[in-house]
C-alpha positions as CSV (number, residue, x, y, z in Angstrom):
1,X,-27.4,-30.0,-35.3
2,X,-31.1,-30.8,-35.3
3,X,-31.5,-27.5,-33.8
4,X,-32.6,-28.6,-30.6
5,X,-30.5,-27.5,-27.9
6,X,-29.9,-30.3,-25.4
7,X,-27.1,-32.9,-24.2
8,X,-25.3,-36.0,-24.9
9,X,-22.7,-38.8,-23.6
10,X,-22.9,-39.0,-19.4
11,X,-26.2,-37.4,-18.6
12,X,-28.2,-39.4,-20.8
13,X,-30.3,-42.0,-19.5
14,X,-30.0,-45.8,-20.4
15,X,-32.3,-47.8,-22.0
16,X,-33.2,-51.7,-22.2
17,X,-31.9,-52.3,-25.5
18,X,-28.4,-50.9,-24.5
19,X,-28.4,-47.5,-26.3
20,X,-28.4,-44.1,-24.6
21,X,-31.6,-41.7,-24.7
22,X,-31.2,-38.2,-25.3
23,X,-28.2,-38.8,-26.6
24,X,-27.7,-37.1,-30.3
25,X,-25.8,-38.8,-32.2
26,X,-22.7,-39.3,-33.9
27,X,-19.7,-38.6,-31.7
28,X,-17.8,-35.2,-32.7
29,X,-19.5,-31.5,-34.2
30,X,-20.5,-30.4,-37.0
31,X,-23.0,-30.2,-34.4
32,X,-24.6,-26.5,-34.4
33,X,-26.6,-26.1,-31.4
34,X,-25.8,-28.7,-28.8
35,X,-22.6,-28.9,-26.7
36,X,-22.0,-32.3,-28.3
37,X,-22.6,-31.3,-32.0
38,X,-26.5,-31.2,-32.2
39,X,-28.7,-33.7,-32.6
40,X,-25.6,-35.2,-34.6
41,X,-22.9,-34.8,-32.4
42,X,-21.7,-35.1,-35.1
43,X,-19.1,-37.1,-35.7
44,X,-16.0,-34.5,-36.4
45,X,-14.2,-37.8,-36.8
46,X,-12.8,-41.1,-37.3
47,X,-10.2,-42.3,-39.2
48,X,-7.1,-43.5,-38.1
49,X,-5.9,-42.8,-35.3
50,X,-2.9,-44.7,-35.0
51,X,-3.3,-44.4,-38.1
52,X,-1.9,-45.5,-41.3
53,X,1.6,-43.7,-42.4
54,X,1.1,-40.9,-44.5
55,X,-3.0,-40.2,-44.0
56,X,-3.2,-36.7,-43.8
57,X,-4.6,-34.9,-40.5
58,X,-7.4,-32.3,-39.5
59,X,-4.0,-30.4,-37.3
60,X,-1.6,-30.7,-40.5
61,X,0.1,-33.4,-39.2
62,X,1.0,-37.0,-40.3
63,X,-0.5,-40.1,-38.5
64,X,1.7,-42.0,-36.7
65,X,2.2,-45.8,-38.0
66,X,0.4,-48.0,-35.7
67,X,-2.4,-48.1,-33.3
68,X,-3.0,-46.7,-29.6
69,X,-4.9,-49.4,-28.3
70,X,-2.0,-51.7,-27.7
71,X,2.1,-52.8,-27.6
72,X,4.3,-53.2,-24.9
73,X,3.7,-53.2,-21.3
74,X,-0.1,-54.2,-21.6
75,X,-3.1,-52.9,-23.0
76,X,-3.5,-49.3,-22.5
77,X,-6.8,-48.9,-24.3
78,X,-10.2,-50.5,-24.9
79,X,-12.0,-49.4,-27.9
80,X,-15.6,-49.3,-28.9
81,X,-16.4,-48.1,-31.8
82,X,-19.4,-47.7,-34.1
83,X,-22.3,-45.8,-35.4
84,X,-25.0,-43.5,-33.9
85,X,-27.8,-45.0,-31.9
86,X,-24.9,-47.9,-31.4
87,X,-25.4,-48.0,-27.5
88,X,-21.5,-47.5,-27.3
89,X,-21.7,-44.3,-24.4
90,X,-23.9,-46.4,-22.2
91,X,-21.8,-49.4,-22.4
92,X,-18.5,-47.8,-22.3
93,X,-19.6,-45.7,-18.8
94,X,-21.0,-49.2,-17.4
95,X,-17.6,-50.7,-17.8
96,X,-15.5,-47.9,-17.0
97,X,-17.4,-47.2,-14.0
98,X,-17.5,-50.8,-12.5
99,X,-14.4,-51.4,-13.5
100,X,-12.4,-48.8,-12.4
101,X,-11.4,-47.9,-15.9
102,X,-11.0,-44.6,-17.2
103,X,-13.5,-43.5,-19.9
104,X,-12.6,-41.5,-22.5
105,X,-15.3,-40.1,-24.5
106,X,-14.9,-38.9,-28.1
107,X,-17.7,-36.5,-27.6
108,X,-16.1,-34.5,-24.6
109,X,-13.6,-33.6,-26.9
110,X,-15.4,-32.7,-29.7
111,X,-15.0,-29.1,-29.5
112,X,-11.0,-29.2,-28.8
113,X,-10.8,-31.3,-31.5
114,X,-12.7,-28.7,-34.2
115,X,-10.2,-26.3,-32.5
116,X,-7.2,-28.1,-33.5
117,X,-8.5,-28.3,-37.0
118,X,-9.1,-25.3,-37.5
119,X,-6.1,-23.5,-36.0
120,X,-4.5,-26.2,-38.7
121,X,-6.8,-23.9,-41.3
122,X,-8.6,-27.2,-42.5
123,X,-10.7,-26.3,-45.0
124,X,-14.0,-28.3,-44.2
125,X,-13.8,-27.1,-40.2
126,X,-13.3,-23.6,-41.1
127,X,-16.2,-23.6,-44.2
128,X,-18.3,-25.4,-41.5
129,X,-18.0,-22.8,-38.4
130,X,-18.4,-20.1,-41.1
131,X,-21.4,-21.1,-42.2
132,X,-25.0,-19.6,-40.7
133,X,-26.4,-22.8,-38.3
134,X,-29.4,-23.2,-40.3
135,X,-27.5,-24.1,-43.5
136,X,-25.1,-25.9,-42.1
137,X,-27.4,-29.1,-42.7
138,X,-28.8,-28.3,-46.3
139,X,-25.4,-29.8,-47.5
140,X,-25.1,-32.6,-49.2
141,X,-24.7,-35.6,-47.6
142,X,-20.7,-36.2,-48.5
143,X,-20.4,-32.4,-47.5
144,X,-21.8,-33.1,-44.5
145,X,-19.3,-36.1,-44.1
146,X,-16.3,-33.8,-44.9
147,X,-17.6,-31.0,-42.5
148,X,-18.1,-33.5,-39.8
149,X,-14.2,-34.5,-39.8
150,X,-15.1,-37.7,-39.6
151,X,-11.9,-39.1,-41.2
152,X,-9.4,-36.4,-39.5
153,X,-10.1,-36.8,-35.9
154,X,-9.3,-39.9,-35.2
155,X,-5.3,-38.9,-35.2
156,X,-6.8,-36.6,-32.3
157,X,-8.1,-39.4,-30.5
158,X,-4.8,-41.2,-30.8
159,X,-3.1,-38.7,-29.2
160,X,-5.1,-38.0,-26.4
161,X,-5.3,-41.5,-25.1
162,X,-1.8,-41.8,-25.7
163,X,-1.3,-38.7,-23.5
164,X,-3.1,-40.4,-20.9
165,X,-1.3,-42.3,-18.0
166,X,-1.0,-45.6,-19.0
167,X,-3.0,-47.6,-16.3
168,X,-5.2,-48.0,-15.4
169,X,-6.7,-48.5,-19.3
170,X,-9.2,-46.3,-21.2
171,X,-11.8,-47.9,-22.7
172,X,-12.1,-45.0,-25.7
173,X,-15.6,-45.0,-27.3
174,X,-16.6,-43.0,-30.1
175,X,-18.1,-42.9,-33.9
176,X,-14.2,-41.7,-34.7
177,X,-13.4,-45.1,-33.3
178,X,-12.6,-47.0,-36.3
179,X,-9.9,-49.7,-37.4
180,X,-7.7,-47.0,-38.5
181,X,-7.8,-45.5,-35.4
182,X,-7.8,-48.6,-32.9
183,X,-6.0,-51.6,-34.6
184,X,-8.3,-55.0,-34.9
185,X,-8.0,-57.6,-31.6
186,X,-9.0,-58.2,-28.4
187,X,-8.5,-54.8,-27.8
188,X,-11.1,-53.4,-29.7
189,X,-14.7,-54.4,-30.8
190,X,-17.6,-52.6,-33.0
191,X,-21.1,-52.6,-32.0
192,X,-23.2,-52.4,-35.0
193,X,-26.6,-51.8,-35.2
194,X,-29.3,-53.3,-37.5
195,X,-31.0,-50.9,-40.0
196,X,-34.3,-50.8,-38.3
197,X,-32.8,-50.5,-35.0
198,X,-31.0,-47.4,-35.8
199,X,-33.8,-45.8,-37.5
200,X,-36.2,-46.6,-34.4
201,X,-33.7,-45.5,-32.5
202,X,-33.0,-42.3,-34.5
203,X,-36.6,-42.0,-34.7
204,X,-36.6,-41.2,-31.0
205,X,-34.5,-38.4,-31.0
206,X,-36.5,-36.8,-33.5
207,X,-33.4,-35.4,-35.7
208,X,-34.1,-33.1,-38.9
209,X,-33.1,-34.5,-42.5
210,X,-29.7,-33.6,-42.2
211,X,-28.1,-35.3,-39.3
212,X,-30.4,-38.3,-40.5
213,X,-28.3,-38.1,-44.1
214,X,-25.0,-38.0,-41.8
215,X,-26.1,-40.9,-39.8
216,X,-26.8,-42.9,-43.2
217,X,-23.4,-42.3,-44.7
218,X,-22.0,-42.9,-41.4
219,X,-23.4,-46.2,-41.2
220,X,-22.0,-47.4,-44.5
221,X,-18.5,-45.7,-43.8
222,X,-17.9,-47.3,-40.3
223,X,-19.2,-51.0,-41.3
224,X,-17.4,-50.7,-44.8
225,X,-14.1,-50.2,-42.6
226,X,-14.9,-52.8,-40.1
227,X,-15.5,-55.4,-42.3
228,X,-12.5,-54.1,-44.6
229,X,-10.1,-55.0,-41.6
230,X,-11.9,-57.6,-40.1
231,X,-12.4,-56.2,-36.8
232,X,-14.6,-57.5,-34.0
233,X,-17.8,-56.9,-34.4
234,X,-21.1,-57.0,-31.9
235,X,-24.6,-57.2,-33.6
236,X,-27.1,-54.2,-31.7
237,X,-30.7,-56.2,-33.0
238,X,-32.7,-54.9,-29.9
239,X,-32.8,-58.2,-28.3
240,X,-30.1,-58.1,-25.3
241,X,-30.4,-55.8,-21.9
242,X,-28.1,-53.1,-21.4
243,X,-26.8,-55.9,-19.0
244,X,-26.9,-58.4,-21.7
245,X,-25.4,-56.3,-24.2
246,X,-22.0,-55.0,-21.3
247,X,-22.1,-59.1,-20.6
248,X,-21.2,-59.7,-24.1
249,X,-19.1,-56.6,-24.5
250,X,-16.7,-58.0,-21.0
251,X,-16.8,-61.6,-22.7
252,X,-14.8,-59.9,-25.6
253,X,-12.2,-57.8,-23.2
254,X,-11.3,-60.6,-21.5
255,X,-8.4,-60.2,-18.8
256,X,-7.7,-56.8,-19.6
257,X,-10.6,-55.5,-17.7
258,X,-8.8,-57.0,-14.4
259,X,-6.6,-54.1,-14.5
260,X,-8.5,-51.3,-13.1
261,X,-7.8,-49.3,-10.3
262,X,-8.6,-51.1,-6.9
263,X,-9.0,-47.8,-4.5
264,X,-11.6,-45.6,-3.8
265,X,-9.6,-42.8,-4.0
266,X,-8.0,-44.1,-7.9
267,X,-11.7,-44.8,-8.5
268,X,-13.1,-41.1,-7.6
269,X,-10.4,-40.0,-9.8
270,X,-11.0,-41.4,-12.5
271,X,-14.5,-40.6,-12.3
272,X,-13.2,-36.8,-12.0
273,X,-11.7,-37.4,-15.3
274,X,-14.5,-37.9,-17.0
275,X,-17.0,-35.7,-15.3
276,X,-14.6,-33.3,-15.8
277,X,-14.3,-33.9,-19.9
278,X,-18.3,-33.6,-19.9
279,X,-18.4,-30.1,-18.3
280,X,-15.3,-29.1,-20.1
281,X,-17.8,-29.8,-23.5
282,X,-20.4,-28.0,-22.4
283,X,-18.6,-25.1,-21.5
284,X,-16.4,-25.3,-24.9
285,X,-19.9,-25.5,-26.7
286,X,-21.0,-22.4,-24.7
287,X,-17.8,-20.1,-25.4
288,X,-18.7,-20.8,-29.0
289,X,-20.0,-16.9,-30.9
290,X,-22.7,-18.3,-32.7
291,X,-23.8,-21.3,-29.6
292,X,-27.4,-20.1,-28.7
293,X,-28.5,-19.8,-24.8
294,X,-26.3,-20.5,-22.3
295,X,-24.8,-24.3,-22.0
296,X,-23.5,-24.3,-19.1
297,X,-26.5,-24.2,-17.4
298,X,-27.5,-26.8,-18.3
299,X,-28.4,-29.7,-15.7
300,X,-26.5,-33.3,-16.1
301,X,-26.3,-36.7,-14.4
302,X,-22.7,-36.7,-13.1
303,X,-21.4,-39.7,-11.6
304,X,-21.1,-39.8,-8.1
305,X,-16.9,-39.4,-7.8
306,X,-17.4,-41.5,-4.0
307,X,-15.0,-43.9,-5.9
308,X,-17.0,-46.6,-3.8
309,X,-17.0,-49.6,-6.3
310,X,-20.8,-50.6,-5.9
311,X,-21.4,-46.6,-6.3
312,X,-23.6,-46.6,-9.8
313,X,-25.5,-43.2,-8.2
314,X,-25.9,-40.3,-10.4
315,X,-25.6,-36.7,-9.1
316,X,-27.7,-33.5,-11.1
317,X,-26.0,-30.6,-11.3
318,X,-25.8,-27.3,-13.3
319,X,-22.1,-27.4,-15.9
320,X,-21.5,-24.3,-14.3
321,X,-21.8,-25.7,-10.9
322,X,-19.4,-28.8,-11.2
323,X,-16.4,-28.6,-10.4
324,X,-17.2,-26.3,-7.1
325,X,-16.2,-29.3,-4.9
326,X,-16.6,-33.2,-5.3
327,X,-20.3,-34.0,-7.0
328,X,-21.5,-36.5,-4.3
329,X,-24.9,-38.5,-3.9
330,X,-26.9,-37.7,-0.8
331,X,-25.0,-39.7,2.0
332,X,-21.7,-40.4,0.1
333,X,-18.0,-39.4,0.7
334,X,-15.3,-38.2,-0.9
335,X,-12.5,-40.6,-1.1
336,X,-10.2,-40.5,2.0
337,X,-6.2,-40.2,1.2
């Protein structure tokens, strides 16, 4: 989107202040020249996801009534929502990660979600992958909200998580993360950062004019909604640790997070999952006609899938690479059955 090629979500590296460097921003594509979207990952999405009745959907469906984060038999999802530059990736793989949660990452999923859309012949996915990449961002600012699909794929969200097996829980991060999408309780919380925080933030990354103009209207779109439904809300002023920040972040889940999988072998699993999701992105970004280079080679940080709880190792390797055999650290084990 800020046509730099690079990556997002897992491989990034965390920083003090509880966001993610090299990261790009918004969760979702109108990205045109990273595997997450660009230096906007654009956020393809966020509005309801278990939506309100009647909303109308990116895949030409209606919403279901009702969120995905909750209902009978327990909590099957964890939510965090909220703007770029939030910190929400680095949290959410903390937690999932020491947990033994699954982590479900709107980002990973940005390209099958596009796909949905535009199989559905939406209007503002198919006007955006028609478009040459370098005028994709000389849009207006609400054209780049509309291209970005940011109120059509949440419903996508909502369905994959509720596709997912229903323990242990998700915690589902994302910009399409929103009330619509998640419900308002313990179940779901929105970190939202302060002005100048995004903007050093964003600063960072070095992003173009466009995704900046994105980021701005996302800002205002996702807070306007939070506030709207009165949903739980975590303050990102630079002040608190990464640790600080997750601290604050478990305070708010509460007993739900004592439901993760106790094994090493559930645990190595679940890590598959998302390792797996994060390849899978690169490699949709790749098989894309107009994606420049070649994505999946590309070297990330995937996470060591020993399934040993006190495992926080990171293993580099090539997209095209994973998925050859378990990604281990130096020393570590597969799980034993």
């Amino acid at each position: 989107m800020n046509g730099t090629d690079g990556a997002g979500g897992a491989g990034a590296t965390a920083r003090a202040d509880g966001s993610v460097s090299g990261a790009g921003g918004a969760d979702g594509a109108v990205g045109a020249s990273r595997p997450d979207g660009g230096g906007a990952r654009a956020d393809a999405g966020a509005g309801g996801a278990g939506g309100t009745s009647g909303t109308a959907r990116a895949d030409g469906r209606a919403n279901s009534t009702g969120s995905a984060g909750g209902g009978g038999g327990g909590v099957r999802a964890l939510w965090i929502g909220g703007p770029p530059a939030a910190g929400k990736t680095t949290v959410a793989r903390l937690l999932a990660r020491r947990r033994g949660l699954r982590r479900y990452s709107a980002d990973a999923h940005t390209w099958s979600h596009r796909d949905r859309a535009l199989a559905a012949g939406h209007p503002a996915a198919v006007r955006w992958e028609a478009l040459p990449r370098a005028e994709r961002w000389a849009a207006p600012p609400a054209e780049l909200l509309a291209m970005s699909l940011h109120h059509e794929r949440g419903p996508m969200v909502a369905d994959d998580v509720r596709a997912l097996p229903a323990a242990p829980p998700a915690v589902v991060e994302g910009t399409p993360v929103t009330p619509s999408v998640a419900g308002v309780g313990r179940h779901a919380l929105w970190l939202l950062p302060t002005r100048r925080v995004q903007r050093e933030r964003l600063a960072e990354r070095g992003l173009d004019p466009g995704p900046l103009a994105l980021y701005a209207q996302l800002v205002d779109t996702i807070e306007d909604e939070v506030e709207r439904y009165g949903g739980a809300v975590l303050r990102v002023d630079g002040r608190r640790s990464v640790e600080e920040t997750l601290a604050e972040v478990e305070r708010h889940f509460g007993d739900a997070l004592a439901a993760g999988a106790a094994s090493a072998e559930e645990r190595g699993a679940l890590l598959r999952y998302a390792n797996g999701a994060l390849a899978e992105q690169y490699r949709a970004f790749a098989a894309r006609p107009w994606a420049p280079g070649d994505a999946t080679a590309t070297v990330l940080g995937f996470a060591c899938e020993c399934g040993a709880p006190a495992c926080a190792a990171d293993v580099p390797l090539s997209v095209r690479a994973y998925g050859t055999g378990p990604a281990l650290a130096p020393g570590h084990r597969a799980p034993q059955r």
